[in-house]
C-alpha positions in Angstrom: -17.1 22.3 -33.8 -13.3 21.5 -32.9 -12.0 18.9 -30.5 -8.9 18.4 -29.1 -7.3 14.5 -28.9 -4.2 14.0 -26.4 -4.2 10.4 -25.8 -1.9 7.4 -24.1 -4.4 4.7 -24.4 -5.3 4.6 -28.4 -7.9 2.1 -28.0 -10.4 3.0 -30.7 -9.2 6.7 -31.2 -8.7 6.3 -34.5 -12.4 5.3 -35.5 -13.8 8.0 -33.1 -11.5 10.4 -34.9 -12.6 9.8 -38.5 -16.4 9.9 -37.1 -16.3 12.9 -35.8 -14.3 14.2 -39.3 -16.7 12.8 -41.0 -19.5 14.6 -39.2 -17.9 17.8 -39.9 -15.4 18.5 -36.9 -11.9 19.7 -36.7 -9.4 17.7 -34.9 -6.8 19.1 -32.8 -4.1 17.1 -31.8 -0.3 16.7 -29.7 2.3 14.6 -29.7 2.0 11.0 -30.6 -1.8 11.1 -31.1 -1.6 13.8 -33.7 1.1 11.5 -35.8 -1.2 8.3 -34.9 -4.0 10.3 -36.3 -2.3 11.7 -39.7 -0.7 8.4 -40.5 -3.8 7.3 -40.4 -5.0 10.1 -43.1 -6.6 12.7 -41.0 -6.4 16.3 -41.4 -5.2 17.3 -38.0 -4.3 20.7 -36.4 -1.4 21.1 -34.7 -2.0 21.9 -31.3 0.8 24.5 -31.5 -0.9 26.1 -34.1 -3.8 26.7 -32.1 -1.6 28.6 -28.9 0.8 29.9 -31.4 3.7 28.7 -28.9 5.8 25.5 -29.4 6.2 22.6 -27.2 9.0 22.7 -25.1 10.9 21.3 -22.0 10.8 17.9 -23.4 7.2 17.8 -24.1 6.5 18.7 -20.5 4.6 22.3 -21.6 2.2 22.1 -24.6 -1.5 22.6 -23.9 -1.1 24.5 -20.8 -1.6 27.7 -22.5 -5.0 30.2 -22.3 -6.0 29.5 -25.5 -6.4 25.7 -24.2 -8.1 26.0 -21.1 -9.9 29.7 -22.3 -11.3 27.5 -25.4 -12.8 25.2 -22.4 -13.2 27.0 -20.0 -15.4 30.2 -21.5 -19.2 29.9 -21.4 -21.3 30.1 -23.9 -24.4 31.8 -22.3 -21.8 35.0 -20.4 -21.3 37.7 -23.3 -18.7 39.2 -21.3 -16.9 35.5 -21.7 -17.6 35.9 -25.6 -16.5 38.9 -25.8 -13.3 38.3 -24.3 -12.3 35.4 -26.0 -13.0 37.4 -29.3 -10.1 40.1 -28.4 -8.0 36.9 -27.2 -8.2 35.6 -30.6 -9.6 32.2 -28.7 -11.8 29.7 -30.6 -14.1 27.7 -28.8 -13.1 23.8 -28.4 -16.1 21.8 -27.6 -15.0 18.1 -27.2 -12.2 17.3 -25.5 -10.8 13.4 -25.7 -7.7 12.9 -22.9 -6.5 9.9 -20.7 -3.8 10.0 -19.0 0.1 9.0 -18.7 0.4 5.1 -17.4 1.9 6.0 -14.3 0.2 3.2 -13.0 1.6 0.8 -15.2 5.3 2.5 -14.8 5.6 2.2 -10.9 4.3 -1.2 -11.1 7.9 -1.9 -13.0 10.0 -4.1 -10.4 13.0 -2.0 -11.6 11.3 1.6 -12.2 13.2 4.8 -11.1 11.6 7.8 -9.2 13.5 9.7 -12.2 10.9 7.3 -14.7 7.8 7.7 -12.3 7.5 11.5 -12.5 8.2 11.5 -16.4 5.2 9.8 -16.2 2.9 12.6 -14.1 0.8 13.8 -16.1 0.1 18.0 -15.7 -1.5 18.8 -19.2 -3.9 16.0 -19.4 -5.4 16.5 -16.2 -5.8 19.8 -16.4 -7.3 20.2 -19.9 -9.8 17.0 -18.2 -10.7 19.6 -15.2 -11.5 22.3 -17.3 -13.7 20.5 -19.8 -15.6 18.5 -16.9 -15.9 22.1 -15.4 -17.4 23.4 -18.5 -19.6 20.3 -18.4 -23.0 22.5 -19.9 -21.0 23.2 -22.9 -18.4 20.6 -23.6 -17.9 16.7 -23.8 -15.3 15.4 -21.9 -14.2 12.0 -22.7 -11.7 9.4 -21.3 -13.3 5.9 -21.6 -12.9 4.0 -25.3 -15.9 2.4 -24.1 -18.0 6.4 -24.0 -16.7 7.2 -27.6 -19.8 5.4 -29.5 -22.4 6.6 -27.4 -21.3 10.0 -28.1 -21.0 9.3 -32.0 -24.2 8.0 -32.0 -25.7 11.2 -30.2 -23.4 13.7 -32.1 -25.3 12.0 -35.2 -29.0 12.2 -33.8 -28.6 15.5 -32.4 -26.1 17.2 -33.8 -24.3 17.5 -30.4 -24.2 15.1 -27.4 -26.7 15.8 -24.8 -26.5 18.0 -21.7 -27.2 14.0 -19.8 -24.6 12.7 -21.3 -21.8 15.9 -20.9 -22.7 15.9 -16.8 -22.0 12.1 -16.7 -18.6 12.3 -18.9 -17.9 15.0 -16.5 -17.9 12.8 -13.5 -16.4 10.0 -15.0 -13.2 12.7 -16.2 -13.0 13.9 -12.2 -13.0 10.4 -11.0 -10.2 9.3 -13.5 -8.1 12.5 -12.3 -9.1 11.5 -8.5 -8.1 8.1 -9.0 -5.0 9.5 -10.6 -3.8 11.5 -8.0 -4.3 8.9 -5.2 -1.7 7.1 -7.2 0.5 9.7 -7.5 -0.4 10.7 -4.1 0.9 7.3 -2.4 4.0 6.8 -4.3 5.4 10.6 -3.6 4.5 10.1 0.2 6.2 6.9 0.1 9.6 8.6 -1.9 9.5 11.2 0.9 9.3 9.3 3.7 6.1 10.2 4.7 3.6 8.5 7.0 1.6 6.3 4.9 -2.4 7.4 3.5 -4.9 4.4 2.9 -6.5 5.3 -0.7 -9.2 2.6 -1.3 -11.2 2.6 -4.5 -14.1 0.8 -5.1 -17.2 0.9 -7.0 -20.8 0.1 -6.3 -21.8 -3.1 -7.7 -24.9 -3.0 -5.6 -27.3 -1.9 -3.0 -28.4 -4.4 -0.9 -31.9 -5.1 0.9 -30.1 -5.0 4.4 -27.7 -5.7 6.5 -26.8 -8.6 8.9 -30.0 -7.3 10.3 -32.8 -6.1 8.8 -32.8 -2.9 10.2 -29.1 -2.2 9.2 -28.7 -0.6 5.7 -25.8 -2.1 3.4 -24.4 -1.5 0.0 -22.1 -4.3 -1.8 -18.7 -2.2 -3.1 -16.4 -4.2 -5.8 -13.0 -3.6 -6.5 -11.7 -1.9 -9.1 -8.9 -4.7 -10.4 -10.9 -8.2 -10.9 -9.5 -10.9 -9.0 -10.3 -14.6 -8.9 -12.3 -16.4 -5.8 -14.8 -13.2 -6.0 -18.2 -12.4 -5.8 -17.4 -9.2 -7.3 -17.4 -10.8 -10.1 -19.4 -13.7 -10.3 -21.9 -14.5 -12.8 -25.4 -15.3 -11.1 -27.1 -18.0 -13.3 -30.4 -18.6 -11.0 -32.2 -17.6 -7.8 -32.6 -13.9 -5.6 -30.6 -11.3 -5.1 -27.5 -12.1 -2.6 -27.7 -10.7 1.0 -25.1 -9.0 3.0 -24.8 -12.2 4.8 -24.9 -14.5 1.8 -21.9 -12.5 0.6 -20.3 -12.6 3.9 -20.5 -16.4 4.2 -20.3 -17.4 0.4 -16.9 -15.5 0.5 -15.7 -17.7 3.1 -16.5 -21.0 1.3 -14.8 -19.3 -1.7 -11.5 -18.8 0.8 -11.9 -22.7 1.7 -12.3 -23.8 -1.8 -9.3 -21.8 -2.9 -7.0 -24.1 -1.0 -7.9 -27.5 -3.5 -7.0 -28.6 -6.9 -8.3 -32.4 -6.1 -12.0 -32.3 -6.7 -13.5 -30.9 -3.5 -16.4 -29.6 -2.0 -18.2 -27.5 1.1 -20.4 -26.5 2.8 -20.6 -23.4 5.2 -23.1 -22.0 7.9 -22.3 -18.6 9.4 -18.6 -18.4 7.9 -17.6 -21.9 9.2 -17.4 -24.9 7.1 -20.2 -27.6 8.3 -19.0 -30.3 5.7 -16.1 -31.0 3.5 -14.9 -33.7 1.2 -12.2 -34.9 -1.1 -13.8 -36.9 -3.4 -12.7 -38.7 -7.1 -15.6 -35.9 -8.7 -17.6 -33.2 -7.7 -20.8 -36.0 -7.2 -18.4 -37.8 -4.6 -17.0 -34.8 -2.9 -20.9 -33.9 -2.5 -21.8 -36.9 -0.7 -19.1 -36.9 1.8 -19.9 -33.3 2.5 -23.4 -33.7 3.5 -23.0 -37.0 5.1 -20.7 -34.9 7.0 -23.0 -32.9 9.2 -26.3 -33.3 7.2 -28.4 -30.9 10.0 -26.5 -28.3 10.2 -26.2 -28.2 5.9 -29.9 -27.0 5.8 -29.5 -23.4 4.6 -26.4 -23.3 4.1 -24.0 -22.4 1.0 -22.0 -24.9 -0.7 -18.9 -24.6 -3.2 -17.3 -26.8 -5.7 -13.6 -26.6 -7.6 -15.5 -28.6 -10.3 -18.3 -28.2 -12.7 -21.5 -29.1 -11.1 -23.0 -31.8 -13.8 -26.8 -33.2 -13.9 -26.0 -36.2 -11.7 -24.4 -33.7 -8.9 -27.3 -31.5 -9.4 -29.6 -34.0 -8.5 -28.3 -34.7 -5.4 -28.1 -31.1 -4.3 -31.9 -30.5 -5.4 -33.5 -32.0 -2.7 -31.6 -30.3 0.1 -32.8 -26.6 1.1 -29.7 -24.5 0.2 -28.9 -20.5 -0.2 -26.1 -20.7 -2.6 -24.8 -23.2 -4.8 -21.6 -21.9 -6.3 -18.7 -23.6 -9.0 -16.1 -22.5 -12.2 -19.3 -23.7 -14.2 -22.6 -26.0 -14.3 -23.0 -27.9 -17.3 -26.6 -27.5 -19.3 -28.3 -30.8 -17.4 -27.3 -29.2 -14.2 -29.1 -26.1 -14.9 -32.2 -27.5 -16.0 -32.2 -29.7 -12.9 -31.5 -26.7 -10.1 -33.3 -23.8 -11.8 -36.2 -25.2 -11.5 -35.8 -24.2 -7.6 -36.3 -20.3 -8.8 -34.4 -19.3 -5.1 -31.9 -20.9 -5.2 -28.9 -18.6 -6.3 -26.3 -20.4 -8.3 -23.3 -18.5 -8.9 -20.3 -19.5 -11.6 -17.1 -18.2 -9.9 -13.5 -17.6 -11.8 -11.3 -19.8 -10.4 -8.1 -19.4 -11.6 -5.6 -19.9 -9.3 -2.6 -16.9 -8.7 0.0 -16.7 -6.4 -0.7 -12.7 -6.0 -0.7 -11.8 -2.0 -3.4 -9.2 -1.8 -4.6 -7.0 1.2 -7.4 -7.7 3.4 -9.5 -4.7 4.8 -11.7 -5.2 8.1 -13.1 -1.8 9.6 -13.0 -0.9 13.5 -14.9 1.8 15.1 -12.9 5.1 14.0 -10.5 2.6 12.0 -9.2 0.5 9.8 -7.0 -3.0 9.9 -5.2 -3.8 6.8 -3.2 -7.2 5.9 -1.6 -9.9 3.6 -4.8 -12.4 2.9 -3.9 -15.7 4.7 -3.1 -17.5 1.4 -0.4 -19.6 2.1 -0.6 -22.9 3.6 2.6 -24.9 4.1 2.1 -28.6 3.5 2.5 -31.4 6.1 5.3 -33.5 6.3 6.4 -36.5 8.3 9.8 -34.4 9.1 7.3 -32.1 10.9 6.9 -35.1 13.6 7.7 -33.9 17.3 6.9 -37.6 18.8 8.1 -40.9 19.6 5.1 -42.4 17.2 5.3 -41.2 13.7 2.3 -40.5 11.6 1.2 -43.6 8.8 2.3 -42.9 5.6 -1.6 -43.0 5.0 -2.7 -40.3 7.3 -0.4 -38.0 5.7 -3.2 -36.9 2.8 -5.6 -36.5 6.0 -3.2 -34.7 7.8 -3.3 -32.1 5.1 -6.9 -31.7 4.6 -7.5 -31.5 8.2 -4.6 -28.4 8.3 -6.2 -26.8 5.4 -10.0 -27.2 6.5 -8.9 -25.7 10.1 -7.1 -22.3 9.1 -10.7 -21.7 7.8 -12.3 -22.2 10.8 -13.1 -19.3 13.4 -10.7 -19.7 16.4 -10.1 -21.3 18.8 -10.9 -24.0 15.8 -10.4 -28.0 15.7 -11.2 -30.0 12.8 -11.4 -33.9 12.9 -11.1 -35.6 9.9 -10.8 -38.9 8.3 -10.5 -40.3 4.3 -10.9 -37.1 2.7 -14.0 -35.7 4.6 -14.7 -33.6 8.2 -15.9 -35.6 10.9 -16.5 -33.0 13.7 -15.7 -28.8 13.8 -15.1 -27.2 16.6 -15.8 -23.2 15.7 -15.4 -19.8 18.1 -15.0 -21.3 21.1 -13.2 -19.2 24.2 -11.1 -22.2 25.5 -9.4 -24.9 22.9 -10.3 -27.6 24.9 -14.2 -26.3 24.3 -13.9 -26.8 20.5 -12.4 -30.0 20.7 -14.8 -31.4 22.5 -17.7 -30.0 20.3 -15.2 -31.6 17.5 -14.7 -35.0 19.0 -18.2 -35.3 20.2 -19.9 -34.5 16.8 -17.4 -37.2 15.1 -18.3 -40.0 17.9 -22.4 -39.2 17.5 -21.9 -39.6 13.0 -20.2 -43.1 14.3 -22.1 -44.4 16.8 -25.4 -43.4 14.1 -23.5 -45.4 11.6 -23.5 -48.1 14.2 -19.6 -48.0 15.0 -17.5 -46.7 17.2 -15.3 -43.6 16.9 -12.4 -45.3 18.6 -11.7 -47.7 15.9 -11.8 -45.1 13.2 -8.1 -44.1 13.5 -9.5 -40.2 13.6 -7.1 -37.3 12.6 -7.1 -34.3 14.5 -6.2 -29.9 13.8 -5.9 -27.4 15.6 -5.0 -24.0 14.2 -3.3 -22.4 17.5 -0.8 -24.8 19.6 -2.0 -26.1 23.0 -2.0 -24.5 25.5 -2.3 -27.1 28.0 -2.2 -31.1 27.4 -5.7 -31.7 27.9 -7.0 -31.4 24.2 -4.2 -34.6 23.4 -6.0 -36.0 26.3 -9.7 -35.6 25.4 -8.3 -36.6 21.7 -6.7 -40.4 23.2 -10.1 -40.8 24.7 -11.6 -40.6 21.0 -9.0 -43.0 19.2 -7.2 -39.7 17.6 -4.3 -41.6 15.6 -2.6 -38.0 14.7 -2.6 -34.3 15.3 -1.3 -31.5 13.3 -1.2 -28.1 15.1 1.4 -25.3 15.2 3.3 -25.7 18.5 5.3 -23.0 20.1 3.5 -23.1 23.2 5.9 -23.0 26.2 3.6 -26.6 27.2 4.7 -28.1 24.3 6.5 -31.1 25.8 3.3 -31.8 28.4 1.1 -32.2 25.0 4.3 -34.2 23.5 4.6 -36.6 26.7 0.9 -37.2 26.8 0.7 -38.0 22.8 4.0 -40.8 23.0 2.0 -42.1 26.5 -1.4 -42.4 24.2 0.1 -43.6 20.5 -0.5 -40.0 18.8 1.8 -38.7 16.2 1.7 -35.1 16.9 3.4 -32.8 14.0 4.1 -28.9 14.5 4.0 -27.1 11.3 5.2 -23.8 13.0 2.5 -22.0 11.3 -0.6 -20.4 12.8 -3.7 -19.5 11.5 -5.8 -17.9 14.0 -9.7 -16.7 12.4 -11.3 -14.0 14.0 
């Protein structure tokens, strides 16, 4: 039995080497693997001692050569395919072990040339994969590290791996080629000026029950690069499997939570946030949040930048929620919430980057694609358009309020006050309709409180300007101390006139964050 090594990523090929040695196979080898492999005291063959030709043009031409891809490519069962390779002088090579040139790695260089990049295609490699993956009945194609001990362990029970095992390699060897030359693919188009070609690459991670609807089918598909804030790759601790729309609406509050490092917390029904809080811990920021909007919690999903400890977990236990999600739960907390075996408790990685990535949302016949919305500018009194300037303690309000909104569906307003929504105005089609859903919900968690709304010194944010002065209006009638919004609405002085007439600091951040 002979098999041929050509590797760039050496991970373990020295071990699987020396197995397969041991178990009586030859090794061929090229290049850098085959002085990797004698150094490390292997008997290795030349790979130009099996085509009888040398390498040449740099490297560029070494195992494309008939007594390569003949070796993979005959079958065993066809005597006329024996019989050939007998007067070719061509030995059979049953295992082949190949992955391929980093090109992915080279183009990601900020200061990589096009000369570089195509050193770094790889012809022989993929080629001598094809074949072997072709030839799947007879030979074992391998370029994962993580297949070489399953196939040791086979080669040592059965003498060979099994046909299973060959069909699988062989998929995994065209998917690494097929990912390969999307890569390649995108980055020539680009060189040549071409129109651009969307290459997305995903694996299943898994097939859901249903859809937003039960009589919709779904599948959840996870990228191939792991990225923090994900559900791709959370770890689930406790409760069912996640739904389509769990996933849909636990992504959001992951999106929301993103935007802290103070302890903070919230809580989200049907992608909009319901409840959120500031607080000194993950306990505090939990009690703001549900005292927040404690209907509209029930069911809902709720997300912490802190571990969730026993004492937090025994507040969340008696409230009926989907989702309970954190960076991790401490022992006691466990023991309290897995006792509610539904409840799904997920430990997220939250490590922050300042990476942009792309966002993908798919239209009939099409597809958008853009920067996530990560960055949020902060609020600052120089940001003031009025006469009244905002209290140096609403500024910390001012913020939370701007950050909460962004994350709202438009048109969106968010009232806010100490650290902790008071009112959210979600999806409405005027402005003026969300603010008073805003306003209203604030003045009714007063007025239940026994207070009024108009002494509370309210702060107000809107993630698209206005368009008219009648949301500064409605605000006055609430007590609204302060707004933040965008501006650049060609009304922006009628909303400026009506806050200095009312006692508003109004600041314009020049940002929008529109939420569809």
């Amino acid at each position: 039995m002979r098999a041929l090594f050509s590797v760039s990523d050496k991970t373990g090929v020295i071990e699987f080497a020396s197995q397969l040695e041991s178990l009586g196979w030859e090794i061929i080898a090229t290049g850098g693997t085959m002085k990797l492999l004698q150094d490390a005291g292997l008997k290795i063959i030349n790979i130009s001692e099996v085509t009888g030709f040398p390498e040449i043009c740099d490297g560029r031409v070494k195992t494309l050569h008939p007594k390569v891809h003949g070796a993979l490519l005959g079958r065993r069962d066809l005597e006329s395919h024996r019989q050939q390779l007998k007067e070719n002088g061509i030995e059979y090579i049953d295992l082949v072990c190949v992955n391929l040139y980093p090109f992915k790695e080279t183009i990601a260089k900020p200061d990589v040339t096009m000369e570089d990049a195509i050193e770094h295609i790889d012809i022989g490699g993929p080629s001598m994969l094809r074949s072997a993956a072709k030839n799947w009945n007879d030979v074992t194609v391998v370029c994962h590290p993580e297949d070489y001990d399953t196939i040791i362990a086979e080669i040592r029970e059965h003498g060979n791996t099994t046909k299973e095992t060959r069909l699988q390699l062989s998929a995994k060897a065209y998917t690494h080629t097929a990912e390969y030359d999307m890569m390649i693919a995108s980055y020539m188009r680009q060189q040549a000026g071409l129109e651009e070609r969307l290459f997305l690459e995903y694996r299943l991670r898994q097939s859901l029950r249903y859809g937003e609807n039960p009589h919709q089918q779904a599948k959840f598909y996870a990228s191939m690069d792991r990225v923090p804030y994900s559900l791709a790759s959370a770890e689930q601790l406790n409760g069912k499997e996640l739904s389509y729309n769990n996933i849909q609406d636990a992504n959001a509050a992951l999106n929301i939570v993103r935007e802290f490092d103070e302890p903070f917390c919230v809580g989200l029904k049907h992608m909009n946030p319901c409840g959120a809080a500031i607080g000194k811990d993950a306990k505090e920021a939990w009690q703001k949040t549900f005292e927040a909007d404690k209907v509209s919690i029930f069911g809902g999903i709720v997300a912490f930048n802190r571990e969730v400890d026993r004492e937090t977990a025994e507040l969340l236990k008696p409230v009926f929620l989907e989702i309970v999600m954190a960076p991790s739960f401490s022992e006691g907390a466990l023991e309290v919430l897995c006792t509610k075996k539904n409840l799904r408790l997920l430990k997220v990685d939250m490590t922050k980057d300042d990476k942009i990535r792309r966002q993908y949302v798919s239209v009939n016949g099409g597809m958008l694609v853009q920067d996530q919305d990560t960055t949020t500018v902060a609020v600052t009194p120089e940001m003031c358009v009025t006469e009244t300037k905002p209290r140096q303690e609403d500024m910390d309000d001012l913020n939370f309020a701007w950050r909460i909104v962004k994350h709202v569906k438009s048109n969106a307003i968010v009232v806010v006050k100490n650290g902790m929504t008071y009112g959210v105005g979600a999806g409405q089609m005027n402005r003026i309709g969300s603010a008073e859903i805003a306003l209203k919900e604030a003045a009714a968690t007063f007025a239940a409180e026994g207070r009024d709304v108009k002494d509370a010194g309210l702060i107000l944010a809107s993630d698209g300007f206005f368009p008219f002065d009648d949301c500064v209006d409605l605000a006055a009638q609430y007590g609204v101390k302060a707004i933040v919004q965008p501006g650049g609405s060609i009304r922006d002085n009628d909303s400026i006139i009506k806050a200095n007439a009312n006692g508003i600091a109004m600041l314009f951040t020049g940002t929008r964050h529109f939420k569809h």
